[in-house]
N, C-alpha and C positions, 0 to 999 in steps of 0.2 A: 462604589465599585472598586473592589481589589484586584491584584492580582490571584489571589489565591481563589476568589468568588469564578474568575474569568478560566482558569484552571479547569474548574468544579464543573463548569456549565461545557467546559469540550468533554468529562467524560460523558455528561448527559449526553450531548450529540454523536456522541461515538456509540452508546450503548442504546441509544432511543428509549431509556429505561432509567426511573428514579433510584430505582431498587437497583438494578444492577450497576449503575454508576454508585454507587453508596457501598456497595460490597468489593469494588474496584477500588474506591477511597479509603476502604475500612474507617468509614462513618455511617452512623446511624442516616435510616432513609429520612426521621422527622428532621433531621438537624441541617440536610443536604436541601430538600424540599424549602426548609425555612430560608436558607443562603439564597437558593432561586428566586425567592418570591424578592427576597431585602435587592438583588441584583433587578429584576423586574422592577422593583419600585425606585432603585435609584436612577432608570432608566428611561423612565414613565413610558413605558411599553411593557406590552405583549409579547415576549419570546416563544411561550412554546403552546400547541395547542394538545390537553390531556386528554385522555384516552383510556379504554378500558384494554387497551394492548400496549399503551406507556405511554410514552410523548411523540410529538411531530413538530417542524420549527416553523415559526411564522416565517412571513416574509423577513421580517426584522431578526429575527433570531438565525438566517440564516446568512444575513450582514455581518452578524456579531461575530458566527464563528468563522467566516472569514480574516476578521478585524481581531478577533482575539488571541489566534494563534500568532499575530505578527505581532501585537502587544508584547507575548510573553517573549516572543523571539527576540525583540529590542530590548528586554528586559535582562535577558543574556547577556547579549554583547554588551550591554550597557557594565554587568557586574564586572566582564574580560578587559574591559577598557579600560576601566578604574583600578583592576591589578596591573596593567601592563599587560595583559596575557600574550595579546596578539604578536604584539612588536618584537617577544622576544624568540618567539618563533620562525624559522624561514627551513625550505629544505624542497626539493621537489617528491612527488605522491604518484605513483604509479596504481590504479582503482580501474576492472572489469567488473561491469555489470551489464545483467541480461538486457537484450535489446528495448524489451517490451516496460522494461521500468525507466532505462537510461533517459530520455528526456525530461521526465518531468524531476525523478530524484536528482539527477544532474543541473539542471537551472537552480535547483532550489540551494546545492551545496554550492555553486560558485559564486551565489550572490552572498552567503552566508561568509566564505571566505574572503570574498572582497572585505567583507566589512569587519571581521573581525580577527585574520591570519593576511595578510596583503602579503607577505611577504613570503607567503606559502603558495607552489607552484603543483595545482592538481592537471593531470591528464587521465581523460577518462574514456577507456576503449569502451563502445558498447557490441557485444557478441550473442550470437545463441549459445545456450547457459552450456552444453556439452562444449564448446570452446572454451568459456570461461572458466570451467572449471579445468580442464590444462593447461591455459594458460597459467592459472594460479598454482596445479602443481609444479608445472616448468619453472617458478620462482620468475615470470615473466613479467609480472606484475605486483606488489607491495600486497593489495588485499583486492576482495571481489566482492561482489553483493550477488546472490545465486539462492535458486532455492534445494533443499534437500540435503543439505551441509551435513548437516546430524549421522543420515545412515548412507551417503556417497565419497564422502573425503573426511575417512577417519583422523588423517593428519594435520587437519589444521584445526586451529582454537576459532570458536564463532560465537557468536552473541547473535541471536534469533531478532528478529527487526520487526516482520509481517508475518500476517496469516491472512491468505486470501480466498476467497471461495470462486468455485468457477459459475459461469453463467451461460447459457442459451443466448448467443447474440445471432440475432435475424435482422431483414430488414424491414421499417419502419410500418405499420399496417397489416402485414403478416404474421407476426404475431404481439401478445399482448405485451406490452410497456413497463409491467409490475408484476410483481408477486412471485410466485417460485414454479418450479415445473418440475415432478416427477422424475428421474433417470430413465426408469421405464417408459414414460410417454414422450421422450425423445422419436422415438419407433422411428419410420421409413423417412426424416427427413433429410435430402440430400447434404452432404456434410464438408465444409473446407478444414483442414487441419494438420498441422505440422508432419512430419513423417513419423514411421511408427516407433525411432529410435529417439525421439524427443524425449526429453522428462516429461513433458506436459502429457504427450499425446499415450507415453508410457503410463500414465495415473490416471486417463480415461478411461485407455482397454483395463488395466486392474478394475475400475470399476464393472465396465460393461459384461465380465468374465465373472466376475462376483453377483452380478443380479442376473446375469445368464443373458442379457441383450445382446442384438446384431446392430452393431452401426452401418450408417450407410454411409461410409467416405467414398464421395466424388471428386473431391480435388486434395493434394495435398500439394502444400509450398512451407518452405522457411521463412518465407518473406510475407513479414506479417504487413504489409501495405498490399499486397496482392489480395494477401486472404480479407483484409476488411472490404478490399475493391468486391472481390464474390460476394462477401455478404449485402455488400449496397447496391447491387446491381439484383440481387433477388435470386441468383444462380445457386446459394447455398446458405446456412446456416452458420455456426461454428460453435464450439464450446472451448471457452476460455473466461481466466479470469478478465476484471475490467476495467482495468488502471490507464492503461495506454489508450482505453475506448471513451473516458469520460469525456471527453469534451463532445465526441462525436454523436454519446448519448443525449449528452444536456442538448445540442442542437435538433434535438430529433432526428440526425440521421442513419443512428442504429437502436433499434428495442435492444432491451436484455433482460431475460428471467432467472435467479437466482436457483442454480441446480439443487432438488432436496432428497430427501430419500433413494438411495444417499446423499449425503451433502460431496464433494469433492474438494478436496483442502489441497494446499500446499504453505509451507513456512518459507520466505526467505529469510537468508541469515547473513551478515558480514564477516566473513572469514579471512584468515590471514594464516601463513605457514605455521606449525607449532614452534618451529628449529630454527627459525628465523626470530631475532629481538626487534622491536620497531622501533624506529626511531622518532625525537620527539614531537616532528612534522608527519607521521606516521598516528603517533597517539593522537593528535589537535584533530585531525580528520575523520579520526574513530570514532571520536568525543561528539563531534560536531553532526557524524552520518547517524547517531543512534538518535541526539536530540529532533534534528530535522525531520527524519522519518516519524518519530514520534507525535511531531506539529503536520506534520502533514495529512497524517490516518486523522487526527484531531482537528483538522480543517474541511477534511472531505477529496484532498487531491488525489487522496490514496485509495485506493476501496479496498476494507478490510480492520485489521482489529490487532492491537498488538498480540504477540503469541504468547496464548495460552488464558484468551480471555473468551467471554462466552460470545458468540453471535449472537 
C-alpha cells in the first residue's frame, strides 16, 4: 500500500467511476484498475463492489476512505514538519464562511492548524453568504469561503473549492432515501426555504422559471436549524444542497434525493480582496483551506466534487 495507491482509490470513491477517476488522474483506466486490485491485494480485502454503472464501496472500502484521507493528511504535515514550515509562521486570520458549511469545514481547519501552524491564530465568523459576502467586501475579514464568487464579487481573486448539487430533503418514510428526482416532479409539495433574496433560494426560482414550475413555499426562515426542524417534523420538504445534513442523513433522520433534470449546481470558492496583499499567515491558511477541502470531498464529509469535475 502507497501513498499514491491510497490517493488513486479517493478519486475512485469521489467519482464511483474506474473510468472517470482515470481521466481525473490522466491515467490509463487498465493501469488505475491494476493499482486497485494490487491495493486490494495488499489488503486482503474486498474494497469495492463493480457494477455495470461503476463501483460501490464495501463495507471495508468505506473504513479505507475514511482512513485514507487522514493518512495523506499526516503525510502533509509530516513533509511541513520536516521543513520547519509551521514554526516559522504565526499571525492572526480573519475567514467568513457560509453558515451551512462552517462546522464541518471549520473543525477540520483548526485541527489541521493546531498541528501544523500552532502559532497561527484563525477566527472564523460563520454568516449567511449575502453577509459574508460584505463582510469580505467591507475588508472586515482577511478571506471568506462563499459560493458564486465568479459572477458576484468581480473584486476579489478566488480559487473554486466545491461543486455541490442540491437535493430534495424530506422527512424519513415520506419519501424515497436514494436516487434523483425530476425538478418538475417537485409539483405541489409543501416547501421550507430560505427568503427569496437568498443565493440559494435565487438559483431555485432560476430554475423553477426556466422549466416553467410553481413551487409551493410554505415556510421561509434563514435559520437553517428551524428549516431542518420542518423538515423532521414532516411539516415540509426543502431543497438544498447536503453537507450540513449528512450526519443527519446517515442517522436516518432526513431522506434526500438528488435534484436532476435539471440538475441544480452551485461552486464555492475561497476569496480574498484583489487590492489587498496577504500576508504569510494569510497564504498558510489558503494553502491549508484548499488541501482540506480537497480530503474532505475525498472522505465523504463534503457532498460534492471538486470544480469542474463530472458527477
Amino acid at each position: 500500500m502507497t501513498p499514491r495507491q491510497l490517493a488513486q482509490f479517493l478519486a475512485v470513491c469521489r467519482h464511483g467511476s474506474m473510468s472517470a477517476a482515470a481521466r481525473d488522474l490522466h491515467i490509463a483506466q487498465p493501469a488505475l484498475s491494476k493499482q486497485m486490485t494490487m491495493l486490494e491485494h495488499s489488503l486482503d480485502t474486498q474494497l469495492f463492489k463493480r457494477h455495470s454503472r461503476g463501483v460501490s464501496l464495501t463495507n471495508a472500502g468505506a473504513l479505507l476512505r475514511i482512513e485514507a484521507a487522514e493518512i495523506i493528511r499526516k503525510i502533509d504535515t509530516l513533509k511541513d514538519n520536516l521543513h520547519g514550515k509551521g514554526a516559522l509562521v504565526s499571525g492572526e486570520v480573519n475567514i467568513a464562511i457560509i453558515t451551512s458549511l462552517a462546522p464541518t469545514i471549520g473543525v477540520e481547519l483548526y485541527k489541521r492548524l493546531e498541528k501544523d501552524f500552532p502559532s497561527i491564530k484563525l477566527n472564523i465568523v460563520a454568516m449567511p453568504s449575502d453577509l459574508v459576502s460584505t463582510t469580505l467586501s467591507q475588508q472586515e475579514v482577511d478571506m471568506a469561503i462563499l459560493p458564486n464568487a465568479a459572477t458576484d464579487l468581480p473584486n476579489v481573486q478566488s480559487i473554486p473549492l466545491l461543486e455541490e448539487d442540491f437535493f430534495l430533503i424530506a422527512q424519513p418514510g415520506t419519501e424515497p432515501s436514494t436516487g434523483t428526482i425530476a425538478f418538475s416532479d417537485i409539483g405541489a409539495r409543501p416547501l421550507a426555504l430560505p427568503r427569496a433574496d437568498h443565493d440559494m433560494r435565487r438559483r431555485i426560482e432560476e430554475v423553477a422559471r426556466s422549466t416553467g414550475a410553481t413551487l409551493n413555499v410554505r415556510y421561509e426562515s434563514e435559520n437553517i436549524t428551524l428549516l431542518g426542524a420542518l423538515i423532521e417534523s414532516g411539516l415540509a420538504c426543502s431543497i438544498q444542497p447536503v453537507s450540513y445534513w449528512l450526519r443527519h442523513i446517515s442517522e436516518g433522520k432526513l431522506a434526500a434525493r438528488r435534484i436532476a433534470s435539471p440538475p441544480i449546481i452551485r461552486v464555492h470558492s475561497l476569496c480574498w480582496p484583489a487590492d489587498i496583499a496577504l500576508s504569510p499567515a494569510d497564504e498558510a491558511v489558503r494553502e491549508i483551506i484548499v488541501a482540506e477541502v480537497g480530503l474532505m470531498i475525498a472522505s465523504g464529509k463534503l457532498s460534492g466534487r471538486p470544480p469542474g469535475k463530472a458527477g
